[in-house]
C-alpha positions in Angstrom: 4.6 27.5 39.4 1.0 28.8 39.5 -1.6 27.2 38.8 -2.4 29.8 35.4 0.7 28.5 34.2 0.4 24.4 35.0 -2.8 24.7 33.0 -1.4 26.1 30.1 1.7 23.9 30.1 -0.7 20.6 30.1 -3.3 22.2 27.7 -0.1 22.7 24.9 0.8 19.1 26.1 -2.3 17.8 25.6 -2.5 19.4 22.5 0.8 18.2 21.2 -0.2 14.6 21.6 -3.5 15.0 20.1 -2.2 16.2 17.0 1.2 13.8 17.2 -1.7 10.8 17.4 -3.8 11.7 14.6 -0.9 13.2 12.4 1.1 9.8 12.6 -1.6 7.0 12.1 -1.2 4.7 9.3 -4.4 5.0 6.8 -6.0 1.7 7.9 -6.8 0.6 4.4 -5.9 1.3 1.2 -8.2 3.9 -0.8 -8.7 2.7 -3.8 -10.9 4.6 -6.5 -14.2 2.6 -6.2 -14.1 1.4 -9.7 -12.1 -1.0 -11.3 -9.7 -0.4 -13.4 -9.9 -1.7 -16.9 -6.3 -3.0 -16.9 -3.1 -3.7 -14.6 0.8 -3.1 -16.0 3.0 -5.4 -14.0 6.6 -3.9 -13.8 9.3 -5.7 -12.3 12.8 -3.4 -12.1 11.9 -1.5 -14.8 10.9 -4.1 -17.1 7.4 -4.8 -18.1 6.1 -8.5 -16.9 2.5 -8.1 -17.8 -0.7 -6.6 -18.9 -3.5 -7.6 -16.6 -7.1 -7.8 -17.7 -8.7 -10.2 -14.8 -7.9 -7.2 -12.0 -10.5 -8.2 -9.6 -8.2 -10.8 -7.6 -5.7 -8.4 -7.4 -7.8 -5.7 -6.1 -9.2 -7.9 -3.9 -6.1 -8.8 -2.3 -4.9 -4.7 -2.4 -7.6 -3.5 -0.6 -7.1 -6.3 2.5 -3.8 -4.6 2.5 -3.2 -4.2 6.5 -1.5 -0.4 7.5 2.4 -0.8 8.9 4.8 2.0 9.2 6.1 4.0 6.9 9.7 3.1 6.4 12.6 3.3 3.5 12.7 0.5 1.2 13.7 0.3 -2.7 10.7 -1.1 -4.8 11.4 -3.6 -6.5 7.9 -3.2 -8.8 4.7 -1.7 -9.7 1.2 -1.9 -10.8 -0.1 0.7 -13.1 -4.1 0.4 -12.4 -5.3 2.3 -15.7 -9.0 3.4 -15.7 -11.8 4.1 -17.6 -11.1 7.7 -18.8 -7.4 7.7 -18.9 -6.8 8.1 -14.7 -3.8 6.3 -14.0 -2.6 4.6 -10.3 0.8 3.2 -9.5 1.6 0.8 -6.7 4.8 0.3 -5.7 5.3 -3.0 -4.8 8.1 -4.5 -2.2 9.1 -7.9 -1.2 8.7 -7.2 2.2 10.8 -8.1 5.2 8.6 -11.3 6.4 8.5 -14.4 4.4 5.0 -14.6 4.8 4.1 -11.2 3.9 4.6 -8.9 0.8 4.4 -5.0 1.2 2.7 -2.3 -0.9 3.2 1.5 -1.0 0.1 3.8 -2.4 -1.6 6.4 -0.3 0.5 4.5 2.4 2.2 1.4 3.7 0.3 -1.6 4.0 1.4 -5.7 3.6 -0.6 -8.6 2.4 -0.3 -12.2 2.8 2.7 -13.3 0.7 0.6 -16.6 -0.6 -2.5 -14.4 -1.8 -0.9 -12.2 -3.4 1.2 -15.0 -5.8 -1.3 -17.5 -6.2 -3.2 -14.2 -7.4 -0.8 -13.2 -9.7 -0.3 -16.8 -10.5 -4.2 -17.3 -11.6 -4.0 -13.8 -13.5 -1.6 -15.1 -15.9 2.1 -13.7 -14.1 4.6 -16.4 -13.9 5.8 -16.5 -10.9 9.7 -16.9 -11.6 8.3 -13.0 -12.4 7.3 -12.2 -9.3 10.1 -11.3 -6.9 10.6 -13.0 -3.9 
């Protein structure tokens, strides 16, 4: 092999994994619209728990949201973040497969601390037989 050809074979290498690196990294944090939004549905398998006014807690716990992989999992609720205006957001929220942690699908993967995120629920108004475990 000449030496022409080894440096093209490790430039399209390099290349490759470049692109495989930044093509395949989790979002690091959620991205949120900056505002808040005026109100949060709380859906549990199809049914509707809740209509949330005091969303701040909650969006404070979402954005801490920590990246992890994408992978398949059924839902087993979501938010609807409605905004000023009409713009709408859904969350699809999943139990998670650590006690301690719940999981969270929008613009990505990301879990939160299981605890956070009911007590949160807890002090918005959500009884928590509502919340699935």
């Amino acid at each position: 092999m000449t030496p022409k050809i080894r440096t093209r074979i490790l430039v399209i290498v390099v290349v490759v994994a470049v692109f495989t690196l930044f093509t395949s990294r989790p979002v690091r944090s959620p991205q949120f619209d900056s505002r808040l939004p005026e109100s949060i549905e709380y859906i549990v398998w199809g049914e509707r728990i809740a209509l949330l006014t005091n969303v701040s807690g909650i969006m404070t716990v979402l954005t801490a949201g920590k990246a992890v992989r994408a992978h398949d999992c059924t839902p087993a609720g979501q938010f609807v973040l409605h905004y000023s205006g009409g713009r709408r957001a859904e969350v699809w929220l999943q139990p998670g497969h650590h006690e301690d942690q719940y999981e969270f699908v929008y613009d990505g993967y990301f879990s939160i601390p299981r605890s956070a995120f009911i007590s949160t629920l807890r002090s918005a108004g959500v009884d928590e037989t509502k919340i699935p475990k």
